[in-house]
N, C-alpha and C positions, 0 to 999 in steps of 0.2 A: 791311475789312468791306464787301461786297456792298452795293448801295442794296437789296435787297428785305430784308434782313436788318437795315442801319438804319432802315428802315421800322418792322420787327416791333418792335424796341425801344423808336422812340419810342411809337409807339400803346399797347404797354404800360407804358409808364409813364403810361398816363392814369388817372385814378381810377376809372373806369367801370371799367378789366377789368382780368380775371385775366392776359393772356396773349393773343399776337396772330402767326401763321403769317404769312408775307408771301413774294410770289411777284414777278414780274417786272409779273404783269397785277391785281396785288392783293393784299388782306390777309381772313385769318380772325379772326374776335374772338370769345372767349369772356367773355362780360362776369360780375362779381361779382357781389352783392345791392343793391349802388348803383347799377350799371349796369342790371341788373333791373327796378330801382323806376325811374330813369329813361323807362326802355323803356315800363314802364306809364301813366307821366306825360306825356310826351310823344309817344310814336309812333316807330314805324321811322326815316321819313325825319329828322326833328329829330332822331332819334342819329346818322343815317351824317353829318348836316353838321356836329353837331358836333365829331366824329372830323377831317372835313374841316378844320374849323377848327383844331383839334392840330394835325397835320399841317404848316399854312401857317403857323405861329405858330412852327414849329420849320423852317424854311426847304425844306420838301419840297413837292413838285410833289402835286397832289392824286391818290389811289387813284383805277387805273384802275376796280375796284369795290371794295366792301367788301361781304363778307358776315357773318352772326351765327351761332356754333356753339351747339347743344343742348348740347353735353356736349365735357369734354377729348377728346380723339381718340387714338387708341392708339399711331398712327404718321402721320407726314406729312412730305412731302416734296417737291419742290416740282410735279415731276407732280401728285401729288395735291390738293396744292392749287391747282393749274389746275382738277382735273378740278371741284373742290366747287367754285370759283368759277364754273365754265361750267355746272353743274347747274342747272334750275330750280326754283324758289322752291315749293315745300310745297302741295298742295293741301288734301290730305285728312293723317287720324293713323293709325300704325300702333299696335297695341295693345305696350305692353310685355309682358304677361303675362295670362295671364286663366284661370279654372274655372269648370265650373258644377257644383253640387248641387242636386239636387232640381229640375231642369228651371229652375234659375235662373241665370243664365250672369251672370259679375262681369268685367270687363274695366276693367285700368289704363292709363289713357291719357296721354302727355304730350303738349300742345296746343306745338307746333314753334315755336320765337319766331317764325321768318318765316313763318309760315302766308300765303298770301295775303290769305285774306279780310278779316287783320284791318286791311288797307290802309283799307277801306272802310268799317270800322265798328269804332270810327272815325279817323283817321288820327291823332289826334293824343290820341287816348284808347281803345286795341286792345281790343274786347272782341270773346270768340266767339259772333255770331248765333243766336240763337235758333231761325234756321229751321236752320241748319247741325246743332244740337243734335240738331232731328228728326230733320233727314235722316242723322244719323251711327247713332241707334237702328234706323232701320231698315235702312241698309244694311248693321249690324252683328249684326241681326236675322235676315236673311232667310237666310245659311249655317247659323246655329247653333239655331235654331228652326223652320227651317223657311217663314217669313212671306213675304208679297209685297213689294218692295219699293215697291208705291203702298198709298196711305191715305185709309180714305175718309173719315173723322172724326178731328178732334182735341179732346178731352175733357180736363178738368181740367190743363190747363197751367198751371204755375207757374215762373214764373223769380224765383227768389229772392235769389241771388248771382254776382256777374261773374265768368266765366271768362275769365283772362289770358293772356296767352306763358308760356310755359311750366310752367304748371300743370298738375299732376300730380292726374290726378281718375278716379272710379272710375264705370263706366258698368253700372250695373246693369239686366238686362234678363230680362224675365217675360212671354210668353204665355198666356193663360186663353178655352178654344175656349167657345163658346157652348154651350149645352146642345140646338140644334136640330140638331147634325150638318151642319152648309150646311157647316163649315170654315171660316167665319167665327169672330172673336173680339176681344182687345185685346190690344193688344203695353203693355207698365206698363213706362215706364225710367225711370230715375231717376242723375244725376249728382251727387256728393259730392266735396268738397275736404276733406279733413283733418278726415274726419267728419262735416262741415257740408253739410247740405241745399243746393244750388244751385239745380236745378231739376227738375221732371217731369211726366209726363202720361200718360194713356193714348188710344193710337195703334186704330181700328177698322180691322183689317187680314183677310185671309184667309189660309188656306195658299195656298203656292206650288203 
């Protein structure tokens, strides 16, 4: 058995995950619902050490890195798993799918476990920023509607419920142009988990 391949094995036998790819410069982990809850509970870094800790407890030299997968992967091999390991860490979300009717554009999002931002807010309890929340309306705003991506007002904010890693949540968004013709108006989004109200507000924006 290879050492990147005893690697993959022990890491998966840890309770935290499903299943773990391992390369010469590292390992991929796809963590379970415990692993998950963990994630939420403690933070990025407090999981990669305690993987660390598996690891040294099973007589292995510590992972050159460890990274966390969104989703099983289709194929991997250990190219590619260099390449995810050498990739960087998540800035921004790509939409899984989205429509609009009626000039209301619906977009589903999954929040990346490694986002970066959620380093900082907060490390050891990951929630998604609030200012991020804005800034994700409007930059997801301004293809599909039309809108500026600055804002001159922010109206009726509500943050109701924490968005985590990897949460699957629906980003709804609605433009309503003023009645004076300037092309001025309010961008209205609104975020949902699993039905549930998160958060929203309306955005004083212009056309582009």
């Amino acid at each position: 058995m290879s050492a990147p391949h005893a690697m993959a094995v022990c890491l998966a036998e840890h309770a935290w995950l499903v299943e773990a790819f391992a390369s010469d410069h590292g390992a991929l982990l796809l963590l379970n619902d415990v692993g998950l809850a963990a994630l939420h509970a403690q933070g990025r870094q407090q999981l990669i050490e305690n993987f660390q800790t598996h690891l040294a407890a099973h007589a292995f030299e510590p992972a050159h890195q460890l990274r966390l997968l969104d989703a099983m992967p289709d194929h991997l091999d250990e190219l590619s798993i260099d390449l995810r390991l050498q990739s960087p860490r998540p800035d921004r979300v790509v939409p899984l799918r989205e429509h609009a009717q009626d000039d209301r554009w619906t977009l589903l999002l999954q929040l990346p476990l490694e986002l970066i931002h959620f380093d900082g807010h907060f490390p050891r309890a990951p929630v998604l920023p609030g200012v991020l929340q804005v800034g994700w309306a409007l930059a997801f705003a301004a293809p599909r509607l039309g809108t500026s991506l600055q804002c001159r007002e922010m109206e009726a904010l509500k943050f109701q419920r924490l968005l985590r890693p990897g949460d699957r949540v629906e980003l709804t968004l609605y433009f309503a142009d003023e009645p004076d013709g300037t092309g001025r108006g309010k961008l209205y989004f609104a975020y949902h988990l699993d039905g549930a109200h998160c958060s929203s507000g309306r955005l004083r924006v212009e056309r582009a």
